[in-house]
C-alpha positions in Angstrom: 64.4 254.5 135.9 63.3 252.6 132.8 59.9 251.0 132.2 58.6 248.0 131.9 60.8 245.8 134.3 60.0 242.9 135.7 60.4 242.2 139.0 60.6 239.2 141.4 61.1 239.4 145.3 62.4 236.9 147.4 63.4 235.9 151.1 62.4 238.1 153.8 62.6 242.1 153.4 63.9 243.9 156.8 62.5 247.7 156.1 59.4 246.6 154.6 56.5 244.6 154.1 56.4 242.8 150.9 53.2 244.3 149.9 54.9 247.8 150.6 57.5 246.7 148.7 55.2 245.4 145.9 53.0 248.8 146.2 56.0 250.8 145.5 57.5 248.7 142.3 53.5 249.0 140.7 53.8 252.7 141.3 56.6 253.4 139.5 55.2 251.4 136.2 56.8 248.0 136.6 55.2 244.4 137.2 55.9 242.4 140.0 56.1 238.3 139.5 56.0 235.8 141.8 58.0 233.5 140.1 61.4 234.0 137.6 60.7 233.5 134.0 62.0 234.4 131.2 60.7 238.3 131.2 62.2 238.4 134.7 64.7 241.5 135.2 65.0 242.8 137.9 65.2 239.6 141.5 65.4 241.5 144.6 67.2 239.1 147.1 65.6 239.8 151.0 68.0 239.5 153.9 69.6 236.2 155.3 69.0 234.4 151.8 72.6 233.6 151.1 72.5 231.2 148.1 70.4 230.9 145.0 70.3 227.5 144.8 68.6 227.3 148.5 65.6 229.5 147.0 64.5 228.3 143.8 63.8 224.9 142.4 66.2 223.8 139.5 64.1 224.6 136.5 64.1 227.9 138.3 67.8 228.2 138.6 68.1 227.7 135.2 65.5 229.9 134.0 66.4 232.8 136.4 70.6 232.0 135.8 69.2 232.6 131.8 67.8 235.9 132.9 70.9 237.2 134.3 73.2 236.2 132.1 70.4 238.1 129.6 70.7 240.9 131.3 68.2 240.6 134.4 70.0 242.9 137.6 70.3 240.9 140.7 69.6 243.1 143.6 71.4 241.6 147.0 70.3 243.9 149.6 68.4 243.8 152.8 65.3 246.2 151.4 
Protein backbone atom coordinates (compact mmCIF):
# COMPACT_ATOMS: atom_id res chain seq x y z
CA UNK A 1 0.00 0.00 0.00
CA UNK A 2 1.72 3.19 -1.06
CA UNK A 3 1.20 6.63 0.45
CA UNK A 4 -0.05 9.60 -0.43
CA UNK A 5 -2.97 8.65 -2.91
CA UNK A 6 -5.56 10.47 -3.77
CA UNK A 7 -8.75 9.30 -3.80
CA UNK A 8 -12.25 10.08 -5.24
CA UNK A 9 -15.50 8.12 -4.62
CA UNK A 10 -18.40 8.05 -6.67
CA UNK A 11 -22.06 6.57 -7.28
CA UNK A 12 -23.48 4.65 -4.53
CA UNK A 13 -21.38 2.06 -2.39
CA UNK A 14 -23.44 -1.33 -1.51
CA UNK A 15 -21.26 -2.63 1.74
CA UNK A 16 -20.71 0.68 3.09
CA UNK A 17 -21.49 4.08 3.93
CA UNK A 18 -19.48 6.60 2.27
CA UNK A 19 -18.25 8.08 5.38
CA UNK A 20 -17.11 4.47 6.34
CA UNK A 21 -15.68 4.22 3.29
CA UNK A 22 -14.03 7.69 3.62
CA UNK A 23 -12.97 6.80 7.45
CA UNK A 24 -11.09 3.83 6.18
CA UNK A 25 -9.10 5.56 3.09
CA UNK A 26 -7.99 8.56 6.00
CA UNK A 27 -6.77 5.72 8.12
CA UNK A 28 -4.53 4.20 6.00
CA UNK A 29 -2.71 7.78 5.20
CA UNK A 30 -4.44 8.84 1.96
CA UNK A 31 -6.78 11.92 1.14
CA UNK A 32 -10.06 11.63 0.03
CA UNK A 33 -11.46 14.36 -2.73
CA UNK A 34 -14.59 15.14 -3.76
CA UNK A 35 -13.90 16.03 -7.08
CA UNK A 36 -11.14 14.54 -9.90
CA UNK A 37 -8.20 16.81 -10.41
CA UNK A 38 -5.22 16.53 -11.54
CA UNK A 39 -3.61 14.87 -8.14
CA UNK A 40 -6.52 12.38 -8.38
CA UNK A 41 -5.22 8.55 -8.33
CA UNK A 42 -7.01 6.38 -7.20
CA UNK A 43 -11.66 6.92 -8.55
CA UNK A 44 -13.56 4.28 -6.77
CA UNK A 45 -16.65 3.70 -9.09
CA UNK A 46 -19.94 2.61 -6.56
CA UNK A 47 -22.40 0.15 -7.96
CA UNK A 48 -24.94 0.71 -10.92
CA UNK A 49 -22.69 3.66 -12.33
CA UNK A 50 -22.03 2.16 -15.66
CA UNK A 51 -20.48 5.05 -17.73
CA UNK A 52 -18.06 7.79 -16.98
CA UNK A 53 -19.53 10.21 -19.03
CA UNK A 54 -23.11 9.90 -17.06
CA UNK A 55 -21.09 10.98 -13.77
CA UNK A 56 -18.87 13.73 -14.37
CA UNK A 57 -19.22 16.97 -16.19
CA UNK A 58 -16.87 17.37 -19.39
CA UNK A 59 -14.09 19.45 -17.88
CA UNK A 60 -14.22 16.53 -15.44
CA UNK A 61 -13.94 13.80 -18.07
CA UNK A 62 -11.18 15.42 -19.33
CA UNK A 63 -9.39 16.11 -16.24
CA UNK A 64 -10.12 12.66 -14.68
CA UNK A 65 -9.43 10.75 -18.49
CA UNK A 66 -5.79 12.82 -17.94
CA UNK A 67 -5.48 11.17 -14.59
CA UNK A 68 -5.72 7.78 -15.88
CA UNK A 69 -4.00 7.87 -18.72
CA UNK A 70 -1.25 9.35 -15.97
CA UNK A 71 -1.49 6.72 -14.15
CA UNK A 72 -4.57 7.24 -11.69
CA UNK A 73 -6.18 3.33 -11.02
CA UNK A 74 -9.81 3.12 -11.72
CA UNK A 75 -11.44 0.92 -9.24
CA UNK A 76 -14.96 -0.60 -10.81
CA UNK A 77 -16.30 -2.47 -8.00
CA UNK A 78 -19.47 -2.50 -5.93
CA UNK A 79 -17.43 -1.52 -2.33
Amino acid sequence: MRKGEFVVFTGSLSSMTRKQAQALVTGVGWKVQHMVTKQTTILVVGYHQTKLTDLFSESERRTGETSVENSCQLYRKMV
